[in-house]
mmCIF file as Biopython writes it, N, C-alpha, C and O atoms, coordinates in Angstrom:
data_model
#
loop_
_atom_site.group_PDB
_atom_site.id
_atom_site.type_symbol
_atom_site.label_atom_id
_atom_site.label_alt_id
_atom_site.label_comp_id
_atom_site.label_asym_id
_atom_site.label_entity_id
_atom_site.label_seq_id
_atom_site.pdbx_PDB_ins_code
_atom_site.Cartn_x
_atom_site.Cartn_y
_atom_site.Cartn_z
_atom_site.occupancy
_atom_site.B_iso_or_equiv
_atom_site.auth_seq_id
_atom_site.auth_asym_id
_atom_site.pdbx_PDB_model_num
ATOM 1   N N  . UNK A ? 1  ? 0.803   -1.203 0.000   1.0 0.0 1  A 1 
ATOM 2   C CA . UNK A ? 1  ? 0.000   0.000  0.000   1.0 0.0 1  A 1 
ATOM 3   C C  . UNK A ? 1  ? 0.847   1.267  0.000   1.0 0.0 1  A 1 
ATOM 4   O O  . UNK A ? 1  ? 0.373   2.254  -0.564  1.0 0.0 1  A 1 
ATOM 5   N N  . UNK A ? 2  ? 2.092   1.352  0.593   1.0 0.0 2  A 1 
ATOM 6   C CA . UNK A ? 2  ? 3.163   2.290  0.380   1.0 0.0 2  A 1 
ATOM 7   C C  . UNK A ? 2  ? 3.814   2.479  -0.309  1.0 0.0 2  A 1 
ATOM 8   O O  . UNK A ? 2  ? 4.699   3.285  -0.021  1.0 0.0 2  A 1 
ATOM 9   N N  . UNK A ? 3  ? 3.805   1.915  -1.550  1.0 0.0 3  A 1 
ATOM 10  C CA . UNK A ? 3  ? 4.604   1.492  -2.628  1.0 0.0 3  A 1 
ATOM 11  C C  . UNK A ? 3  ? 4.240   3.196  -3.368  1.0 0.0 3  A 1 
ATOM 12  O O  . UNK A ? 3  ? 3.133   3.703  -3.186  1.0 0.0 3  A 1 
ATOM 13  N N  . UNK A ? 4  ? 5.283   3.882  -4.145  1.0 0.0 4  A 1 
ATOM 14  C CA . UNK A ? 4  ? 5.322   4.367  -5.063  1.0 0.0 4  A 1 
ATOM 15  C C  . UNK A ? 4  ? 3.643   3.745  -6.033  1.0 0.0 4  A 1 
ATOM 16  O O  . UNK A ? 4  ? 3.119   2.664  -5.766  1.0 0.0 4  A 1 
ATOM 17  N N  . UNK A ? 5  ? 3.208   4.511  -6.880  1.0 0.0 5  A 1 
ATOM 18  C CA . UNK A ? 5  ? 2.032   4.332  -7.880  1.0 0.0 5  A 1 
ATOM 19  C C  . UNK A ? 5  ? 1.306   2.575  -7.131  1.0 0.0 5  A 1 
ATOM 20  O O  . UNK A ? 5  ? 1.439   1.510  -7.734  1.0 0.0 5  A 1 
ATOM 21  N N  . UNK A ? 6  ? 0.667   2.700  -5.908  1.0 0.0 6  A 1 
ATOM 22  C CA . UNK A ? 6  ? 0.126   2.133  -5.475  1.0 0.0 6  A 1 
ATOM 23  C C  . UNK A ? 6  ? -1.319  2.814  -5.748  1.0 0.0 6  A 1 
ATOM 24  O O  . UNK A ? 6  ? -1.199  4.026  -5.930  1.0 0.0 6  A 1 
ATOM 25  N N  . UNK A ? 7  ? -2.421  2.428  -5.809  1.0 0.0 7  A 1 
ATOM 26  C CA . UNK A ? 7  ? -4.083  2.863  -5.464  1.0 0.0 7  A 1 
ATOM 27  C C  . UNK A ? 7  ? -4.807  2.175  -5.471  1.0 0.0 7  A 1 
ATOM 28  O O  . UNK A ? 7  ? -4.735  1.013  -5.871  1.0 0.0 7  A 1 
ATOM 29  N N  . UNK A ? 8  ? -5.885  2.854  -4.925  1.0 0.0 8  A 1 
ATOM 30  C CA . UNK A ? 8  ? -7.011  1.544  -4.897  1.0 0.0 8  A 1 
ATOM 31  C C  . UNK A ? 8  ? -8.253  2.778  -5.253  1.0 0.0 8  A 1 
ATOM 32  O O  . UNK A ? 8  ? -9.457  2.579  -5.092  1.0 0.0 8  A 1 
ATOM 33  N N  . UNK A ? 9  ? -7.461  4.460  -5.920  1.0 0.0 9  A 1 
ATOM 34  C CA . UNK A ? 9  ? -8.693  4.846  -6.660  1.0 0.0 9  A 1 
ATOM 35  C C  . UNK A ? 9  ? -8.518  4.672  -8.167  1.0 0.0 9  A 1 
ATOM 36  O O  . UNK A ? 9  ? -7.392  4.318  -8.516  1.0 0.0 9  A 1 
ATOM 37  N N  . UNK A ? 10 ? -9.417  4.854  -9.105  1.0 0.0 10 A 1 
ATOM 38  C CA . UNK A ? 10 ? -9.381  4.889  -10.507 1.0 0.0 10 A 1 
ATOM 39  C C  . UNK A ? 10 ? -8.518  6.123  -10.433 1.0 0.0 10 A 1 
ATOM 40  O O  . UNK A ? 10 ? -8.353  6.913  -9.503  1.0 0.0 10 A 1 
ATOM 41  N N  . UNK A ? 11 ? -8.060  6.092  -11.523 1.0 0.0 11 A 1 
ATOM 42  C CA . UNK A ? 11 ? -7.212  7.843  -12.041 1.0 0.0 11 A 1 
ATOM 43  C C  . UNK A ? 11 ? -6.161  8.256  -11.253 1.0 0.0 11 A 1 
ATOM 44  O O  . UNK A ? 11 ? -5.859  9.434  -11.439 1.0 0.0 11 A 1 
ATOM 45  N N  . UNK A ? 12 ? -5.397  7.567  -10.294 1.0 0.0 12 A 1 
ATOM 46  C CA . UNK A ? 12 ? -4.782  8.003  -9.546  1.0 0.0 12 A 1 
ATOM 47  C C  . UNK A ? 12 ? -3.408  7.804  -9.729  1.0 0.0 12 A 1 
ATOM 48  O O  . UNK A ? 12 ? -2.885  7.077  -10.573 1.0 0.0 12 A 1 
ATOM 49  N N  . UNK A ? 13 ? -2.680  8.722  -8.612  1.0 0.0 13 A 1 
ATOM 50  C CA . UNK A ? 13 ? -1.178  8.013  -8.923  1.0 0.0 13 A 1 
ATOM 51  C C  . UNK A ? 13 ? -0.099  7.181  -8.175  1.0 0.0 13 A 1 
ATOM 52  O O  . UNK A ? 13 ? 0.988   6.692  -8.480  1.0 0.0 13 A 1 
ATOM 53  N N  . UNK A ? 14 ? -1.112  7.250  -6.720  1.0 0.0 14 A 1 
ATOM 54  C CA . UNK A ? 14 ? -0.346  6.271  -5.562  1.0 0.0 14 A 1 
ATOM 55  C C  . UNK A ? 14 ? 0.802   6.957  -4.861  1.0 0.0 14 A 1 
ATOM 56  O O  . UNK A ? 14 ? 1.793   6.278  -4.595  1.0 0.0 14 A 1 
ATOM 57  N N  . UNK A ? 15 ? 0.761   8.450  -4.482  1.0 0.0 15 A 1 
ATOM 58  C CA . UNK A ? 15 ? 2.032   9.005  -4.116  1.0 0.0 15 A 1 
ATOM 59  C C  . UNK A ? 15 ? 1.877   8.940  -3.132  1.0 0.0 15 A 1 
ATOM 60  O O  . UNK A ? 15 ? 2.853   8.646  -2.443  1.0 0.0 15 A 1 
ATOM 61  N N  . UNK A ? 16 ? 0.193   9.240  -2.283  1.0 0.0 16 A 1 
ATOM 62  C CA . UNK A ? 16 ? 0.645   10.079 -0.856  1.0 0.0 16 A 1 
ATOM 63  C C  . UNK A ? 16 ? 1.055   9.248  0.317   1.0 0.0 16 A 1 
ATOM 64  O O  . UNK A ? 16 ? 1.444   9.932  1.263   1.0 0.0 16 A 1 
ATOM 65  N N  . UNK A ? 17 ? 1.077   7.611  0.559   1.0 0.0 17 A 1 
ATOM 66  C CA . UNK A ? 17 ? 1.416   7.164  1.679   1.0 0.0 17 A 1 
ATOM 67  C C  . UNK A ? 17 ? 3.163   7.073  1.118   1.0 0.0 17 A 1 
ATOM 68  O O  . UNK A ? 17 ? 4.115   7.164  1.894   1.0 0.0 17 A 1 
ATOM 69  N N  . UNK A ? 18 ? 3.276   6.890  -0.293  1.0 0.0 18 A 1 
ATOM 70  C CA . UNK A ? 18 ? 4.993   6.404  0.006   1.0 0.0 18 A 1 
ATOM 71  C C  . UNK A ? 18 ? 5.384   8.165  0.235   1.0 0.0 18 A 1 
ATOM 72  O O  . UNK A ? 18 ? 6.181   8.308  1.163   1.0 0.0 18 A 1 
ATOM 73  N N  . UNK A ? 19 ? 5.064   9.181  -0.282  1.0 0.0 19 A 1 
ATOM 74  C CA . UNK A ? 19 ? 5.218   10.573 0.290   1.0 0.0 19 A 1 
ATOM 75  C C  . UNK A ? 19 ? 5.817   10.239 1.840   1.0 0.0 19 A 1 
ATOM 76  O O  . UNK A ? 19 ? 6.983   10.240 2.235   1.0 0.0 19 A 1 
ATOM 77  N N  . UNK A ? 20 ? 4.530   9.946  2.574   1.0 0.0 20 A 1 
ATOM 78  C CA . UNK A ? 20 ? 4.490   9.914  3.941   1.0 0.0 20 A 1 
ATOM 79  C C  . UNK A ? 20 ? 5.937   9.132  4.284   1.0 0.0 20 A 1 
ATOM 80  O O  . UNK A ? 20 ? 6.797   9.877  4.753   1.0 0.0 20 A 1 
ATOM 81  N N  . UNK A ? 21 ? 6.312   7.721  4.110   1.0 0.0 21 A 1 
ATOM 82  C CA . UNK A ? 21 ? 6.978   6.962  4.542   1.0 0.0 21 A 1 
ATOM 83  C C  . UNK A ? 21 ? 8.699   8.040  3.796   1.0 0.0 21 A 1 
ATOM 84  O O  . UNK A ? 21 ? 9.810   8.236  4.289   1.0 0.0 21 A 1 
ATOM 85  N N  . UNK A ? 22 ? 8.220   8.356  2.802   1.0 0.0 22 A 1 
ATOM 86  C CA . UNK A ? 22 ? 9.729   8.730  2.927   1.0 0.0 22 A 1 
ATOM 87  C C  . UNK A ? 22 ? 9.922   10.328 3.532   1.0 0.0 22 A 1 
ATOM 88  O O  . UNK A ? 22 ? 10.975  10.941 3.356   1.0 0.0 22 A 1 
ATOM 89  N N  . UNK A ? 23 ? 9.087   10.744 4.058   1.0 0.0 23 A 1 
ATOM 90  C CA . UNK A ? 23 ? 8.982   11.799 4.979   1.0 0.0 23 A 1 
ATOM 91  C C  . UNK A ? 23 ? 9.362   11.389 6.759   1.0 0.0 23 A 1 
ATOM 92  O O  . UNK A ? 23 ? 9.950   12.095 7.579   1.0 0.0 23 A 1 
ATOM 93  N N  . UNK A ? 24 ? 8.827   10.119 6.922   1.0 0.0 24 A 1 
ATOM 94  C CA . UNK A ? 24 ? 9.146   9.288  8.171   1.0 0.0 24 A 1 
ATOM 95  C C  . UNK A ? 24 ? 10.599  8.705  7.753   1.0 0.0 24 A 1 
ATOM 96  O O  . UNK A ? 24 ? 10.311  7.688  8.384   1.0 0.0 24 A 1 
ATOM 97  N N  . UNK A ? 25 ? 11.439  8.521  7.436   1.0 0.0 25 A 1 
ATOM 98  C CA . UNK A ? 25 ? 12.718  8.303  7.079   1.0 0.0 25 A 1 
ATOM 99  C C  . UNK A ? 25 ? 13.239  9.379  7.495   1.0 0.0 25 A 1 
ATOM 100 O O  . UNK A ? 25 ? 13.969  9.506  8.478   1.0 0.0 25 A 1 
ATOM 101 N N  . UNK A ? 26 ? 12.644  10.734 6.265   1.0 0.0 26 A 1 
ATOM 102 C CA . UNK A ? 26 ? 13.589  12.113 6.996   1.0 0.0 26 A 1 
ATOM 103 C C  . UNK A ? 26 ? 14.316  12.227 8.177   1.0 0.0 26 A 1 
ATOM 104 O O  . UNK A ? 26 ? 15.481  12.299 8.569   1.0 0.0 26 A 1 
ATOM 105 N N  . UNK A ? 27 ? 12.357  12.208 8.888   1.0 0.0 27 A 1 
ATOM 106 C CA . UNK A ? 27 ? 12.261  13.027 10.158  1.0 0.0 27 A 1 
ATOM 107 C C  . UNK A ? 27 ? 12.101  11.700 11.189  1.0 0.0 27 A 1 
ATOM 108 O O  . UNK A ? 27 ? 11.171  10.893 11.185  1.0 0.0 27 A 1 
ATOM 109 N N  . UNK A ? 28 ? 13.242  11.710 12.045  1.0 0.0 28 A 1 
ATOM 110 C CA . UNK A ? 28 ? 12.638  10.412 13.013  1.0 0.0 28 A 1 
ATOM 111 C C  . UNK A ? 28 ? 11.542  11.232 14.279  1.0 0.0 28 A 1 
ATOM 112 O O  . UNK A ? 28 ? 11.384  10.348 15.121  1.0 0.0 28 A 1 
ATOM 113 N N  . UNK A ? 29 ? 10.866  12.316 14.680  1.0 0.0 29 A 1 
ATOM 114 C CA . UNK A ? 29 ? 10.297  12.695 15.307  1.0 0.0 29 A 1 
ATOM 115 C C  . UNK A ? 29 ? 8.584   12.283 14.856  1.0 0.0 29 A 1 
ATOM 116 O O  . UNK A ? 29 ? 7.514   12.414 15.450  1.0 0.0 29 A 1 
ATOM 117 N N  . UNK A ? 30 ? 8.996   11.706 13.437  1.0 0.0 30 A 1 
ATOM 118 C CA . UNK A ? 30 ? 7.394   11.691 12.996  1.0 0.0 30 A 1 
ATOM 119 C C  . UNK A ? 30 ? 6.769   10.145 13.351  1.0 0.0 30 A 1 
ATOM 120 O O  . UNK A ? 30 ? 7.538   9.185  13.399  1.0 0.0 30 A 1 
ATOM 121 N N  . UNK A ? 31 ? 5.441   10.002 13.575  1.0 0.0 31 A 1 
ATOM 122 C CA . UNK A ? 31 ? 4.894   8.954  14.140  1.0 0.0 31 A 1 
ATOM 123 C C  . UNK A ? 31 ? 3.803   8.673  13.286  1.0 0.0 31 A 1 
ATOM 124 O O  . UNK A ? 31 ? 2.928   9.531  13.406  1.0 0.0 31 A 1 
ATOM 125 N N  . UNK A ? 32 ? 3.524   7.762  12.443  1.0 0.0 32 A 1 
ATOM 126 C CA . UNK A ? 32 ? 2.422   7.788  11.971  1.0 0.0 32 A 1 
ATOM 127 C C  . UNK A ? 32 ? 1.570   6.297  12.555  1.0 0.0 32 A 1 
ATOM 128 O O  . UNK A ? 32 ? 1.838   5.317  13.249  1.0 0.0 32 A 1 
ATOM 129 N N  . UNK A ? 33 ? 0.332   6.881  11.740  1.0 0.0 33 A 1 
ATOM 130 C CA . UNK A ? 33 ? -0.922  5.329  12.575  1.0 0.0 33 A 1 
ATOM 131 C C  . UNK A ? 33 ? -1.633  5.374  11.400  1.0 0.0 33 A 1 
ATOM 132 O O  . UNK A ? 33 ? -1.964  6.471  10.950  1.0 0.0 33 A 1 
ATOM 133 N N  . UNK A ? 34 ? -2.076  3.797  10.519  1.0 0.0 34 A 1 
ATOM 134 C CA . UNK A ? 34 ? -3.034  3.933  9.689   1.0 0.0 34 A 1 
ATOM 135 C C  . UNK A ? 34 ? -3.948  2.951  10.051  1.0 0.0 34 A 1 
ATOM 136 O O  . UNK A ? 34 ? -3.460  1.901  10.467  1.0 0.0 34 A 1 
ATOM 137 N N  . UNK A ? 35 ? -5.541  3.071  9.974   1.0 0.0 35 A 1 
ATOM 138 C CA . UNK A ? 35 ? -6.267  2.317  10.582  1.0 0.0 35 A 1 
ATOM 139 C C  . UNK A ? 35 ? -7.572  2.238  9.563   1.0 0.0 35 A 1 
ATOM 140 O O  . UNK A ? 35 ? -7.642  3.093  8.681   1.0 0.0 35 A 1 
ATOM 141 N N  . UNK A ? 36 ? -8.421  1.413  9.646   1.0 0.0 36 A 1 
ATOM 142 C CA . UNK A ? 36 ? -9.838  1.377  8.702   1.0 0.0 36 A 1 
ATOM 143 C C  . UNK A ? 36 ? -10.729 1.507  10.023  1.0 0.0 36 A 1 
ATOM 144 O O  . UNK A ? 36 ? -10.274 0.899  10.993  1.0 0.0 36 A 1 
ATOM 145 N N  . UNK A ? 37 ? -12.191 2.356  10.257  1.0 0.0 37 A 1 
ATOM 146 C CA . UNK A ? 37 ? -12.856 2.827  11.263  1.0 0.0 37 A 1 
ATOM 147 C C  . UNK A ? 37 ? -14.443 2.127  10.298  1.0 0.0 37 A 1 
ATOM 148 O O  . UNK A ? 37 ? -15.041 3.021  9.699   1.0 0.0 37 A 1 
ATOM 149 N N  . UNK A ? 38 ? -14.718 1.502  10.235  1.0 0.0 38 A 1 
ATOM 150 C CA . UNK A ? 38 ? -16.702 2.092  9.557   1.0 0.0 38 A 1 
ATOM 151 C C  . UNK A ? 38 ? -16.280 1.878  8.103   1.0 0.0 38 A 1 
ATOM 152 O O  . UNK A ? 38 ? -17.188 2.221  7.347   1.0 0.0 38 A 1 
ATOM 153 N N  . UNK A ? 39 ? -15.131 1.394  7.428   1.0 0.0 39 A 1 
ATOM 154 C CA . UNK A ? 39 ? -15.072 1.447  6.004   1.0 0.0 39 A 1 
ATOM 155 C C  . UNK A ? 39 ? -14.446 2.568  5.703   1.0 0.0 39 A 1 
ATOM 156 O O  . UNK A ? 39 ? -14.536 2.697  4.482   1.0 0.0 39 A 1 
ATOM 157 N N  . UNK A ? 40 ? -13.679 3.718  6.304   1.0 0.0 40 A 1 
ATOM 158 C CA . UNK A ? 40 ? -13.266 4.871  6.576   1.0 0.0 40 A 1 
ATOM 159 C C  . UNK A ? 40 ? -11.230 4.340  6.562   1.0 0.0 40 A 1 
ATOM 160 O O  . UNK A ? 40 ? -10.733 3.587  7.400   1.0 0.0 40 A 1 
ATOM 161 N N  . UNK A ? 41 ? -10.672 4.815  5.721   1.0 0.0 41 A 1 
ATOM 162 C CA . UNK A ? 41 ? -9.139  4.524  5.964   1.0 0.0 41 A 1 
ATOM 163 C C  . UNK A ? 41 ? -8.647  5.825  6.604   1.0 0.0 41 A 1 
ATOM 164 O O  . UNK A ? 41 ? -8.567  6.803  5.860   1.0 0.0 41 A 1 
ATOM 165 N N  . UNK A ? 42 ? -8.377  5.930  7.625   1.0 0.0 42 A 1 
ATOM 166 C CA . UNK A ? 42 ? -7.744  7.172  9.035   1.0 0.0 42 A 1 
ATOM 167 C C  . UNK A ? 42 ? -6.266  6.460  8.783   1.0 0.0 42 A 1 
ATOM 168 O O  . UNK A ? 42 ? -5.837  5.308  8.721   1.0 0.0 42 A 1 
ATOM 169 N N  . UNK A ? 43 ? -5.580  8.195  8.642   1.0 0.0 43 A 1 
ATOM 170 C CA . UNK A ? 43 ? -4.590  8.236  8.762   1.0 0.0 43 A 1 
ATOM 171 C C  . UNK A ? 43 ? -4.240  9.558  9.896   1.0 0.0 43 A 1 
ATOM 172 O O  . UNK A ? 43 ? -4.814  10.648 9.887   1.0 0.0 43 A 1 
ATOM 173 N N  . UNK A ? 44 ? -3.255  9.173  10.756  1.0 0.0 44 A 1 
ATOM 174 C CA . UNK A ? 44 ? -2.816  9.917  11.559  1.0 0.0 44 A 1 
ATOM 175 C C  . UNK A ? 44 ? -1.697  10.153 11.707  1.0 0.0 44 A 1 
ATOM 176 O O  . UNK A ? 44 ? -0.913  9.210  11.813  1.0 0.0 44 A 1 
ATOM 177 N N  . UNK A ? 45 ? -1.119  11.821 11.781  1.0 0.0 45 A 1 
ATOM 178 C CA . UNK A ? 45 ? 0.146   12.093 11.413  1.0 0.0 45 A 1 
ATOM 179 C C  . UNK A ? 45 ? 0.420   12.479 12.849  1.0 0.0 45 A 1 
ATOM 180 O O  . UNK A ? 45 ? -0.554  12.609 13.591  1.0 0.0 45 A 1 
ATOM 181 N N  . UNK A ? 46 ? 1.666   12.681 13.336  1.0 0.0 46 A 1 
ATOM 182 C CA . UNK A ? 46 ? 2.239   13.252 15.011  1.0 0.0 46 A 1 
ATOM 183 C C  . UNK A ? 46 ? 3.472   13.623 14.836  1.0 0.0 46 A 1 
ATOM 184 O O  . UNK A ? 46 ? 4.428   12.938 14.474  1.0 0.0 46 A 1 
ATOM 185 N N  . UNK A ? 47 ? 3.413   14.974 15.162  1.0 0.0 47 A 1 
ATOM 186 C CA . UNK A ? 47 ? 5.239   15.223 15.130  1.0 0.0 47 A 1 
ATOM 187 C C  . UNK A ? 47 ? 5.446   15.873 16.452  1.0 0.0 47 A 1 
ATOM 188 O O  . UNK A ? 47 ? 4.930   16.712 17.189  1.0 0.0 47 A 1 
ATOM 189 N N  . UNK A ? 48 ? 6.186   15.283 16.400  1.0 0.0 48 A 1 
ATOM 190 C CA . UNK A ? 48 ? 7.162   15.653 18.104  1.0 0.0 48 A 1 
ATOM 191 C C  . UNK A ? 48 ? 8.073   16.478 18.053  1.0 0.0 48 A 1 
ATOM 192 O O  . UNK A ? 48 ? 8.894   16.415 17.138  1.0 0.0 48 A 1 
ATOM 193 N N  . UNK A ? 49 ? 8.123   17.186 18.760  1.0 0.0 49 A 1 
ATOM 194 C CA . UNK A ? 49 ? 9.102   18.532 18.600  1.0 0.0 49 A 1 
ATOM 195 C C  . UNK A ? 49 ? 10.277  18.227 19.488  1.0 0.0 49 A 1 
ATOM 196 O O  . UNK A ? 49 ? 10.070  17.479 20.443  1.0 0.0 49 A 1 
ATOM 197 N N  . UNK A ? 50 ? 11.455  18.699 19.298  1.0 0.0 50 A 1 
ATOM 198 C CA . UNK A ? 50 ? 12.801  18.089 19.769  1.0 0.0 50 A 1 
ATOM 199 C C  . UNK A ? 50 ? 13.330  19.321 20.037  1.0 0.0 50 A 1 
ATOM 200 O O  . UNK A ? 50 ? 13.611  20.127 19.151  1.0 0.0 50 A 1 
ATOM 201 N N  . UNK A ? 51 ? 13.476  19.507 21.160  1.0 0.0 51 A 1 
ATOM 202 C CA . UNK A ? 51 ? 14.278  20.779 22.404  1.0 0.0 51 A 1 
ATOM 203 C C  . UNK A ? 51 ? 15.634  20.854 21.959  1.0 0.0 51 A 1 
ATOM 204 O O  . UNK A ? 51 ? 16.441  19.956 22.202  1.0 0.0 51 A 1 
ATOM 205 N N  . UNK A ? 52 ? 15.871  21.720 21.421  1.0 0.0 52 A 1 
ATOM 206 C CA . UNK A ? 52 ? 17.384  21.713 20.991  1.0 0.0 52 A 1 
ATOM 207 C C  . UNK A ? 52 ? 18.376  22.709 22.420  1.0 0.0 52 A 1 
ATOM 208 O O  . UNK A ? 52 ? 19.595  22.857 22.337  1.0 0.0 52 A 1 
#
């Protein structure tokens, strides 16, 4: 499902979870959660801020 040109809509291009994952590589402060609710795919982003 994270894959580069992954989807599961018509017309699409499959960027935004591998986006995400190589954004979580960047940044190790980032936390993500993906879950299905009611037929509903929730995604939840968390960034933690780091006290320099």
């Amino acid at each position: 499902m994270q894959q580069t040109g992954f989807s599961t809509k018509k017309n699409h291009q499959g960027l935004g979870l591998s986006n995400i994952n190589q954004l979580k590589q960047k940044y190790p402060t980032l936390f993500v959660n993906y879950r299905i609710n009611n037929n509903w795919f929730i995604f939840t982003l968390n960034i933690v801020g780091v006290d320099e």
